[in-house]
N, C-alpha and C positions, 0 to 999 in steps of 0.2 A: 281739300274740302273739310278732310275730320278738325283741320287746326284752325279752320274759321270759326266752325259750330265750336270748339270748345273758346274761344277767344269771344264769341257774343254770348256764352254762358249757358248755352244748350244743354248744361249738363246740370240738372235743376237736384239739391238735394234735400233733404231731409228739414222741415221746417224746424224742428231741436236744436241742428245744428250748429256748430259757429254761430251763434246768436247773440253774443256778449257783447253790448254795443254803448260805447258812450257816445251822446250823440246832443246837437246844441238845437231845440226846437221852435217853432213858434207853426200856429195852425194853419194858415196859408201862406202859401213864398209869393204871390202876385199878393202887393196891400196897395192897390191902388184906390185910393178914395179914404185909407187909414188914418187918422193923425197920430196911432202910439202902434208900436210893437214890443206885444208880449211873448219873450222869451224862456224856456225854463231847458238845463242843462242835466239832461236824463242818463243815468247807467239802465241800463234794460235790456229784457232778451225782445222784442220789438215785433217780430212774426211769429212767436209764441201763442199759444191759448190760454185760457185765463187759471193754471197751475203755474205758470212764471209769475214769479214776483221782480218788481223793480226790486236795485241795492241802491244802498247810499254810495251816492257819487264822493268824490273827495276827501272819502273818509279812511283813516289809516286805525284798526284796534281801536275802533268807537269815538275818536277823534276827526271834527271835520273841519277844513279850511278853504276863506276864499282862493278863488283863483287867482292862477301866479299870472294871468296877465289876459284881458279883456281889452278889443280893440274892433274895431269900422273903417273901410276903408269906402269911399265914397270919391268919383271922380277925381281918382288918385291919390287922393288927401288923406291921410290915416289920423285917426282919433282917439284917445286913449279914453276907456269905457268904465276901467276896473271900479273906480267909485259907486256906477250903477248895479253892481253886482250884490245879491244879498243872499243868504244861505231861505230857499224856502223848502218846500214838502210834493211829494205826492201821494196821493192815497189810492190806497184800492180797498178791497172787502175784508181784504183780511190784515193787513194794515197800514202802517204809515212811513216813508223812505224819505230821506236827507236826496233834497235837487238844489240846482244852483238857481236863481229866477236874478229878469234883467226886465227894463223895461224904454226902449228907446223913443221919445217922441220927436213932434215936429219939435220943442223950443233946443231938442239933441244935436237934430239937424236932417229930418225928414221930410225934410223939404224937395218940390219939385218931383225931376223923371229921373229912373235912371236905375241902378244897380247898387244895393250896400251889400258889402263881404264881411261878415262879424266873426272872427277869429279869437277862440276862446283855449287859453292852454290852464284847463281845472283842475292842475298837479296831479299830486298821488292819490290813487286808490288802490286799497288792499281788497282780494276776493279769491278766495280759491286757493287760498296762500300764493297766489302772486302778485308783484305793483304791477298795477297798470300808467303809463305817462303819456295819455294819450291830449290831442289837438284837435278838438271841433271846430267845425268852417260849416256857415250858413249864411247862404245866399238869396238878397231879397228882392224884388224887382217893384218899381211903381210907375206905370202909364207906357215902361218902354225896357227895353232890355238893358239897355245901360252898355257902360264901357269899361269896367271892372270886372266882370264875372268870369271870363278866361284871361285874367292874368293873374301872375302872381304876384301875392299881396303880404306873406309870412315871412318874409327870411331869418331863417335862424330855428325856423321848426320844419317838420316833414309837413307836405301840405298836396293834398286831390285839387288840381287846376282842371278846371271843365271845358271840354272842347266843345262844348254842347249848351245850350243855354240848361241851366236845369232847374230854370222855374216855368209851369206849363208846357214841357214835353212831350212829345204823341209817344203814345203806348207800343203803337207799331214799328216805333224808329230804332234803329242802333242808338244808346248816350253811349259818350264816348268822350277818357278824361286822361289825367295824365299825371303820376305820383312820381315825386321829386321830394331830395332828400333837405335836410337845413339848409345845404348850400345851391339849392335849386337842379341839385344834379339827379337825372332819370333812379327809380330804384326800380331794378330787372327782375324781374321771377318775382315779386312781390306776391302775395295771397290779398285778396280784394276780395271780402265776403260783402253779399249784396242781401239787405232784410227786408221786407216788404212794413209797414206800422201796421198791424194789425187788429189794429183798436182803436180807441178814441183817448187822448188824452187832452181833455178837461183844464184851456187855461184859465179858466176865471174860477173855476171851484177846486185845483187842483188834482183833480183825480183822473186816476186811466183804469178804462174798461177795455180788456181786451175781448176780442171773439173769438169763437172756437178755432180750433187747426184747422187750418185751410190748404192744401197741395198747391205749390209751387208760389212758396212766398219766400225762399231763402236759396241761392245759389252761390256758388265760387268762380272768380275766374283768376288770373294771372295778367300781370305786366309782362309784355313782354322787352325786348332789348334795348327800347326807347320809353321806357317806364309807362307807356298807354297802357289801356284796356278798357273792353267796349264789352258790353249785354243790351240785352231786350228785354223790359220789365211782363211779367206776364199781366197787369191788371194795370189799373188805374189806381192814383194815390200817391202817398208819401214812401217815398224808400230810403232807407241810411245805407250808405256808404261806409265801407269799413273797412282799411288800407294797411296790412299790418309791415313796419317798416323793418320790426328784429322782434324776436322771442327767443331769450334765453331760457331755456327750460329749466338749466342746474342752478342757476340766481334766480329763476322764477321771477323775472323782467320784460315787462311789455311795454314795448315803442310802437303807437300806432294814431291814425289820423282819419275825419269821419266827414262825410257831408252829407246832406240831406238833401234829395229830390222829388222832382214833383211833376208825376205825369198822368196829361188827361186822355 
């Protein structure tokens, strides 16, 4: 019984915590009725209150570059996206951070029902004195679940395949996903920090307003020997996912992979 509750994430910690999170967004994951989706590619501490600041994403010693590779896969077909990618902003009150912004429409190919998996690897970022080389996966759904959403779609990067639909989720449910390494193979004992959005981020004016600390918006759980792992969101909303594959501490080197979910 104790390895289940820690295994659905019963063990809620500290909203400060493991909050470092790069993560690929847009406002709602069901765009049914949408003709464009607005994208922006955030570093943030995410279930934070409003003394977090975003960092600039992609940025090494004041320097920032496109990503090394922007991509959709849509009833199996994968798309190469990198061209739509532009270096934009986010702002808050006290000032202004380097985001990655995309913007996919119907003439892209948003067309019809079904499932897009947009896979974004935004290189390096320095913070804390370490690189971070992380892989963001956001999952969109229009009129139906589609047939992309649990598989995998990356090969060649670490990648959270969802056993779970994880657009429109019930709050009450186990999600339940499944971290694999470049070559598709299970990563074990993995650390899985789960962050609730606790704010508003603003895509048409660019800005995120976060709201005060709120208890039980940030948890850990573990993969275990078949690379799963399942939680229970405690509220409704947007949560990231956050997969860490290796941390060298003495090179101050992070390998890690994020996904964005949405439960009503």
């Amino acid at each position: 019984m104790k390895k289940s509750l820690v295994l659905i994430g019963s063990i809620i910690l500290a909203a400060n915590l493991f909050a470092h999170n790069h993560f690929l967004y847009t406002s709602n994951l069901d765009v049914s009725n949408q003709k464009e989706v607005k994208m922006k590619a955030v570093l943030a501490h995410p279930a934070e209150g409003p003394e977090a600041e975003p960092i600039n994403i992609a940025t090494v010693d004041g320097k920032t570059s496109l990503p090394k590779a922007f991509f959709v896969v849509h009833d199996g077909v994968k798309t190469d996206l990198l061209s739509k990618v532009k270096v934009g902003t986010i702002k808050t009150k006290k000032g202004e951070y380097v985001a990655l912004d995309a913007v996919y429409s119907m003439e892209d190919g948003l067309k019809g029902g079904g499932s897009w998996v947009f896979v974004m690897d935004s290189g390096n970022t320095k913070d804390a004195g370490f690189m971070f080389n992380p892989v963001e996966k956001l999952i969109i759904t229009k009129d139906s679940a589609g047939s992309d959403y649990n598989q995998r779609v990356a090969p060649g990067y670490n990648e959270i395949v969802p056993l779970v639909n994880p657009v429109n989720a019930w709050k009450e449910n186990v999600f339940r996903a499944k971290f694999v390494d470049k070559d598709g193979k299970p990563i074990k004992n993995a650390r899985i920090d789960v962050d609730f959005i606790n704010g508003k981020l603003d895509m048409t004016n660019n800005t995120w307003t976060a709201n005060k600390e709120a208890p039980k918006t940030s948890l850990r759980v573990f993969t275990d020997d078949n690379g799963v792992f399942a939680f229970v969101p405690s509220r409704t909303g947007q949560w990231v996912i956050r997969a860490v594959a290796s941390m060298d501490r003495d090179k101050k080197v992070v390998h890690d992979a994020s996904l964005v979910v949405q439960f009503e």
